[in-house]
C-alpha positions as CSV (number, residue, x, y, z in Angstrom):
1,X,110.3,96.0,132.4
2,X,108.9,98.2,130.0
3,X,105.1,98.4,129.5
4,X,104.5,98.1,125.3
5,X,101.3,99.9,124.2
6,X,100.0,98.5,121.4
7,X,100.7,97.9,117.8
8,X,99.2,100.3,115.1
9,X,98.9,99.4,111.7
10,X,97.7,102.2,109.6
11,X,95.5,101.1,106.7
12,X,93.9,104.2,103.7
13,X,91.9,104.1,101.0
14,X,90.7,107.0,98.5
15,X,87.6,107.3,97.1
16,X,85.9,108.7,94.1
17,X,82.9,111.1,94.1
18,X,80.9,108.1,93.7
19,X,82.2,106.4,97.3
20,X,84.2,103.9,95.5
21,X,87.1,102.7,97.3
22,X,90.3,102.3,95.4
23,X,93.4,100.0,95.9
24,X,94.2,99.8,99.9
25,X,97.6,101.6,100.8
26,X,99.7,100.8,103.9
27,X,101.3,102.9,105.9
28,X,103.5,100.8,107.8
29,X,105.4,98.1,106.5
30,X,105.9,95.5,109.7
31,X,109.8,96.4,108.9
32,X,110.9,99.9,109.5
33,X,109.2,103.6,110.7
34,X,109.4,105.2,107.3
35,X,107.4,107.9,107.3
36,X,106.5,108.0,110.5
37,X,108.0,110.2,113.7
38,X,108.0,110.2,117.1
39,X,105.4,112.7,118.9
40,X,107.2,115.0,120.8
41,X,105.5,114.0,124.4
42,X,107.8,115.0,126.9
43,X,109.1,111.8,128.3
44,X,108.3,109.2,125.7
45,X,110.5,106.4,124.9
46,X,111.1,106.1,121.0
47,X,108.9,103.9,119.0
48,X,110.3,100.9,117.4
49,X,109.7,97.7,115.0
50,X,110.0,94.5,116.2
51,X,108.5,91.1,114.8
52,X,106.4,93.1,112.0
53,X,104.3,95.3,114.7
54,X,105.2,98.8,115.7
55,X,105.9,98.9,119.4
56,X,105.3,102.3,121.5
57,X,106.3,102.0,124.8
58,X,104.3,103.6,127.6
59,X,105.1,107.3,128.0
60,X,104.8,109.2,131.2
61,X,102.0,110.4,130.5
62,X,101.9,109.9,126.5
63,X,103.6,108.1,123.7
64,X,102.7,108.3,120.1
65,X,104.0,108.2,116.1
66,X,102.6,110.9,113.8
67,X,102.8,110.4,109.8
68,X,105.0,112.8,108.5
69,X,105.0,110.8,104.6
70,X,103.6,111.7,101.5
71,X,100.3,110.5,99.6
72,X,98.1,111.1,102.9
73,X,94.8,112.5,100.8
74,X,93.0,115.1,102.4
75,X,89.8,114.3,101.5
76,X,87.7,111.2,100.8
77,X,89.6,108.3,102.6
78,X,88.9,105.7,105.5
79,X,92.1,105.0,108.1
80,X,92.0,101.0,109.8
81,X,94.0,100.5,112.5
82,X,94.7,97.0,114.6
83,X,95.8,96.9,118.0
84,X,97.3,94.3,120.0
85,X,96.8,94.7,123.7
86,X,99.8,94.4,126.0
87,X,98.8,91.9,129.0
88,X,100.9,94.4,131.1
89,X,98.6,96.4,131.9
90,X,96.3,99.1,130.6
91,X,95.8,100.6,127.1
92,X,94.4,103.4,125.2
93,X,94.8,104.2,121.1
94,X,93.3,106.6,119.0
95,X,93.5,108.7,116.2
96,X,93.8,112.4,115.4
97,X,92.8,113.9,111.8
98,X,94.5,117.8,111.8
């Protein structure tokens, strides 16, 4: 059976000079990967959406999505994930900013 890692969902905001947080804007929306791609982790299983969460399967020894969308702001914006934890087994999630 495979092992699920959990489900991300990728939250920005911008902000003005003044810290000021505008509207929220999602970056996943619970029905398809638009906009995002699978990291190329050698042996990864393909993420995929099922019941409104992004499932990424457990990799050997990685798995991950990268954004690849427009409107990501370079400067000036907070990123919220959730994660649901797998009662398979272990878990690790985190983010990287290039």
């Amino acid at each position: 059976m495979t092992r699920l890692l959990p489900a991300i969902l990728l939250f920005f905001a911008t902000a003005t000079g003044q810290q000021t947080p505008t509207e929220w804007k999602s970056l996943f929306d619970g029905k398809t990967l638009g906009g995002w791609r699978k990291t190329p982790f050698n042996r990864s299983p393909a993420p995929r959406v099922e019941n409104g969460a992004m499932l990424l399967p457990a990799g050997k020894p990685l798995t991950g999505v990268t954004w690849a969308g427009d409107g990501l702001p370079k400067t000036g914006y907070e990123i919220r994930f959730a994660v649901r934890i797998s009662p398979l087994g272990s878990w690790e999630a985190g983010v990287a900013i290039l």
